[in-house]
C-alpha positions in Angstrom: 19.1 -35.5 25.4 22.1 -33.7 25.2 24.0 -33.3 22.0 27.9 -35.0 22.8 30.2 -32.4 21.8 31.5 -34.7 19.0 28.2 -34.0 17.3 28.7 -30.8 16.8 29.6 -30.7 13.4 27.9 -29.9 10.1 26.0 -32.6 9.4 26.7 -32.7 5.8 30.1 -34.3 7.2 28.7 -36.8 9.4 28.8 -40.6 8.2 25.3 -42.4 8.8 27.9 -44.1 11.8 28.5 -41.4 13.5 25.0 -40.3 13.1 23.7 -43.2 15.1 26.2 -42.2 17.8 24.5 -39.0 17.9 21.1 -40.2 19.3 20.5 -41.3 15.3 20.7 -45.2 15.9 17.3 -45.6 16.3 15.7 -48.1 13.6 13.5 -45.4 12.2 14.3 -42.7 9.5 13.2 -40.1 11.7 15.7 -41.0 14.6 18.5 -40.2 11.7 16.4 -36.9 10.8 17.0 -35.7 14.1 20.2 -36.3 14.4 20.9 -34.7 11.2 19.0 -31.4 12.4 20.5 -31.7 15.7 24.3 -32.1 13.7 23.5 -28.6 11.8 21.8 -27.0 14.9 24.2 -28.0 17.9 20.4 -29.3 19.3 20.2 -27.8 23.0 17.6 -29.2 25.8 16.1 -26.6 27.2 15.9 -28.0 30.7 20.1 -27.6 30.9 19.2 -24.1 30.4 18.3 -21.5 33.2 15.3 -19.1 31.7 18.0 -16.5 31.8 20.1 -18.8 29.5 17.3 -18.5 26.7 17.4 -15.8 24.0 14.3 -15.3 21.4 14.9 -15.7 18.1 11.4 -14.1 16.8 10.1 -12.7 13.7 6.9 -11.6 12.8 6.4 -10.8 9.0 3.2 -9.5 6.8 3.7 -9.1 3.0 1.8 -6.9 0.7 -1.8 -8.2 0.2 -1.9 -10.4 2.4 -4.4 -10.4 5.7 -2.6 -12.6 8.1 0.8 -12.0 10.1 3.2 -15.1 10.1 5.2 -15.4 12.9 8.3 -17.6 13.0 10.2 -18.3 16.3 12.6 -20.6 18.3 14.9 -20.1 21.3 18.6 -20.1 21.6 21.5 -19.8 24.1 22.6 -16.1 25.1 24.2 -14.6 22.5 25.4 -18.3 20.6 23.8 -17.8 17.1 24.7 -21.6 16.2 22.8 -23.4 19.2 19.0 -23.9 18.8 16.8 -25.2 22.2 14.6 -27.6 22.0 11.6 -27.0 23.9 10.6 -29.3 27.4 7.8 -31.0 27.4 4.9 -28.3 28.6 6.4 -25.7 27.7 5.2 -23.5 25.2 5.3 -20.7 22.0 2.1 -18.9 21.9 1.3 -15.9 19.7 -1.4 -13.0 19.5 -2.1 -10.3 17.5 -3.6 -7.2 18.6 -4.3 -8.5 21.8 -6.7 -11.3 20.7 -7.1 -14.8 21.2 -3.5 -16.9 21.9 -3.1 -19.9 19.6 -0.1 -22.3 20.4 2.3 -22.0 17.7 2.9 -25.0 15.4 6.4 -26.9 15.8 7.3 -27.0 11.9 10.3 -29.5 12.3 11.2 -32.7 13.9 13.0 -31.2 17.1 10.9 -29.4 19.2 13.0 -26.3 17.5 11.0 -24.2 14.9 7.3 -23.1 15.6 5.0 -21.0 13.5 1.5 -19.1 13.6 -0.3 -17.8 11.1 -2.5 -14.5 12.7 -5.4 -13.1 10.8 -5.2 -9.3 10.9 -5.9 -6.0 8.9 -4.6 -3.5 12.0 -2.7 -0.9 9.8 0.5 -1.4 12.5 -0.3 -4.7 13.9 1.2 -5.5 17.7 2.2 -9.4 17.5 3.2 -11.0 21.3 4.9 -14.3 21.1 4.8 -15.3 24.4 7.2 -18.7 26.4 5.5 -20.5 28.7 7.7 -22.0 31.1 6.7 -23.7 34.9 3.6 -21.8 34.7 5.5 -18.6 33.8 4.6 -16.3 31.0 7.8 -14.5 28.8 6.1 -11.9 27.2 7.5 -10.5 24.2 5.6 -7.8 21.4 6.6 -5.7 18.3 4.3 -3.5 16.4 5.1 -3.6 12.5 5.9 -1.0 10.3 3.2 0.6 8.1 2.5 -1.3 5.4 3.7 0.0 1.7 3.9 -0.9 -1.9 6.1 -0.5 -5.0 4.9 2.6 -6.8 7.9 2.2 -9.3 8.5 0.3 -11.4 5.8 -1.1 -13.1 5.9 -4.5 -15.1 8.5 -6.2 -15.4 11.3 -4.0 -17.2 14.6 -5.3 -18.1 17.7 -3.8 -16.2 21.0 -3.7 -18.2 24.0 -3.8 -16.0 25.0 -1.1 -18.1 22.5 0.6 -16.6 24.1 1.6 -13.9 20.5 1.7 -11.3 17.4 0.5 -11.1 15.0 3.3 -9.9 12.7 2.0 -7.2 9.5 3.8 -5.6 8.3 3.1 -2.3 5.2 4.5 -1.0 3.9 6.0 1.2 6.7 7.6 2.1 9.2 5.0 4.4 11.3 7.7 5.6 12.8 6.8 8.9 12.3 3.0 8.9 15.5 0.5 7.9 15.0 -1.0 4.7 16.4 -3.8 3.2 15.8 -5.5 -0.7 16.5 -8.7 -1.8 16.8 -10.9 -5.1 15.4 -14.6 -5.9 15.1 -16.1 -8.8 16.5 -18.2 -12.1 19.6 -17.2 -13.7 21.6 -18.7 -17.4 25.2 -18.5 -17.6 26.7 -17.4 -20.3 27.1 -21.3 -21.4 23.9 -21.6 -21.2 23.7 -23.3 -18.0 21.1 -22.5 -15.0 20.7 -21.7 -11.3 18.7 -20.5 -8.9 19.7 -17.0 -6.6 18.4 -17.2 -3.6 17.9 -14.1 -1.8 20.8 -12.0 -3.1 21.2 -9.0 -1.0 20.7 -5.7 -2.9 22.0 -3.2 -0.2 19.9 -0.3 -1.7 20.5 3.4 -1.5 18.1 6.2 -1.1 18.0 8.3 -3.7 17.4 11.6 -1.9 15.8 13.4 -5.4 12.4 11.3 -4.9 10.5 10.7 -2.1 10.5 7.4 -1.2 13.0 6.4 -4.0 16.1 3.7 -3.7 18.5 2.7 -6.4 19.8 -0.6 -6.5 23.0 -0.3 -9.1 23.6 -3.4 -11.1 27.7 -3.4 -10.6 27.6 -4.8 -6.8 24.0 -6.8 -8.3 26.5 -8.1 -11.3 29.1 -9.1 -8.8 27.0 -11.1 -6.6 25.2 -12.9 -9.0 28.1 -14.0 -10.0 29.6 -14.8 -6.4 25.8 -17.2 -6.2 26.4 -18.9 -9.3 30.0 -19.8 -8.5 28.9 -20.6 -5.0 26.2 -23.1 -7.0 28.9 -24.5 -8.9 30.9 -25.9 -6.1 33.0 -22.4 -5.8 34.4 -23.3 -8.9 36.5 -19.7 -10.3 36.1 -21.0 -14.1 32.2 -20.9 -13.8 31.0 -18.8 -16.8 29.6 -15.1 -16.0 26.0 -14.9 -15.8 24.2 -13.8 -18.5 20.5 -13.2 -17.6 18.3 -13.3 -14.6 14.5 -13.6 -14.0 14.3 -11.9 -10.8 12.0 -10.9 -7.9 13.0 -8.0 -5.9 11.6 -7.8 -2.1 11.8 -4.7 0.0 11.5 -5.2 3.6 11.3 -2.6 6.1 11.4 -3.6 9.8 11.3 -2.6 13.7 12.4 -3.9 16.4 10.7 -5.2 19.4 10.9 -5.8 23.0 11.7 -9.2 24.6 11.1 -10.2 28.6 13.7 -8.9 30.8 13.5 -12.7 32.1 14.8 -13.8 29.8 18.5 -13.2 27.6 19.7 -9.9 26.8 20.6 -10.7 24.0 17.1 -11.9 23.0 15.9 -10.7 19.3 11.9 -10.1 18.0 11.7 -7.9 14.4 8.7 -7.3 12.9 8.8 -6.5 9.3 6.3 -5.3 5.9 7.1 -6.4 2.3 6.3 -6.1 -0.9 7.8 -7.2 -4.0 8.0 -6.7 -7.9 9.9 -8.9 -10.9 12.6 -7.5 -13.2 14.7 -9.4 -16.1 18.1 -8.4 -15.4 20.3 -8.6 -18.7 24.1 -8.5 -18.2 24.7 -8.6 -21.7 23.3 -5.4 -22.1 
């Protein structure tokens, strides 16, 4: 079914009416699901699409400790980061790791969009293949992970005042040479004593050249978007009181970059990535 273009709008905006002219009108909840999925997603069928149309959207992820990679994928159109295909009937997302046994990946939502695998694995650089099975035809598409690593510093769970000025971070062994990232979830009080939740606040570390393998995340850009979440919870509202405290956990991520079938979208995209993680209180009235 193809999504008419006056669909095409966020969902959240759509009256259960215009749902139903979406494809929603069906007399089952699940008929509106779809259409709501399909109003956030601009729902594509991927038999409009030629396999040169279709760009991977593929991650493969393994965090510290655990033994198994998860691999998340769906497809898209060319370079249109707001459409999202939904797969034809046989066709298929299969994954391996390390050149083992394929398992079909699992579709995770109602629309034939998001799939999922779970690979077992203790390969110290594991090589994950997704690959799309179209008409017979194999995509084949692989990255090989970073090395995995672990938070040497800190320890705990120490409290960061913004007065601070850095959090000293420890990453070993040495990352050198790979991109990493950080991020922050957790609970946060105002300074009215009302809550909410940050959800993966972007730290935007820097390495701190003195230490090998050392970052420093400083707490005035942390301060300033902890505060840009909480307004953002509070309906964007400018009077929101300043947040006061945070229970936070701090990912690191580092990633590479893999290569995607020349059949398919140039503009196709498969990261692999390692994390680990460790939990800090920050203070802001400190």
């Amino acid at each position: 079914m193809r999504i008419p273009f006056n669909c095409r709008v966020p969902a959240l905006l759509m009256p259960i009416a215009l749902l139903a002219s979406c494809g929603g009108g069906g007399s089952t909840g699940a008929d509106l699901a779809d259409a709501y999925v399909c109003g956030l997603r601009n729902c594509t069928e991927s038999s409009t699409l030629q396999t040169d149309e279709l760009s991977t959207r593929f991650d493969a992820e393994q965090s510290e400790g655990q033994a198994a990679v998860t691999v998340n994928a769906y497809l898209g159109k060319s370079a249109n980061v707001f459409t999202a295909v939904m797969l034809a009937p046989g066709e298929q997302l299969r994954a391996s790791v390390e050149g083992g046994a394929e398992t079909a990946m699992a579709n995770t939502g109602m629309k034939r969009i998001d799939y999922e695998a779970n690979l077992p694995t203790t390969a110290a650089r594991p090589r994950v293949t997704v690959v799309f099975v179209r008409d017979g035809v194999r995509h084949v598409n692989e990255v090989m992970l970073p090395v995995a690593f672990r938070v040497v510093q800190p320890v705990g769970t120490p409290t960061l005042a913004r007065t601070a000025g850095s959090l000293a971070v420890t990453l070993g062994p040495d990352v050198a040479g790979t991109p990493v990232g950080a991020s922050a979830s957790g609970r946060c009080s105002r300074t009215d004593g009302s809550v909410f939740d940050a959800k993966a606040i972007p730290l935007n570390p820097r390495q701190d050249s003195g230490v090998v393998g050392g970052f420093r995340v400083d707490t005035l850009p942390l301060d300033q978007s902890l505060n840009s979440a909480s307004q953002s919870a509070n309906n964007s509202n400018p009077a929101t009181p300043l947040v006061a405290r945070c229970e936070l956990t701090v990912t690191w991520s580092t990633s590479a970059t893999g290569s995607t079938a020349s059949t398919l979208n140039r503009h196709s995209i498969y990261n692999g990535y390692r994390k680990a993680g460790h939990a800090i209180v920050y203070d802001a009235r400190l």
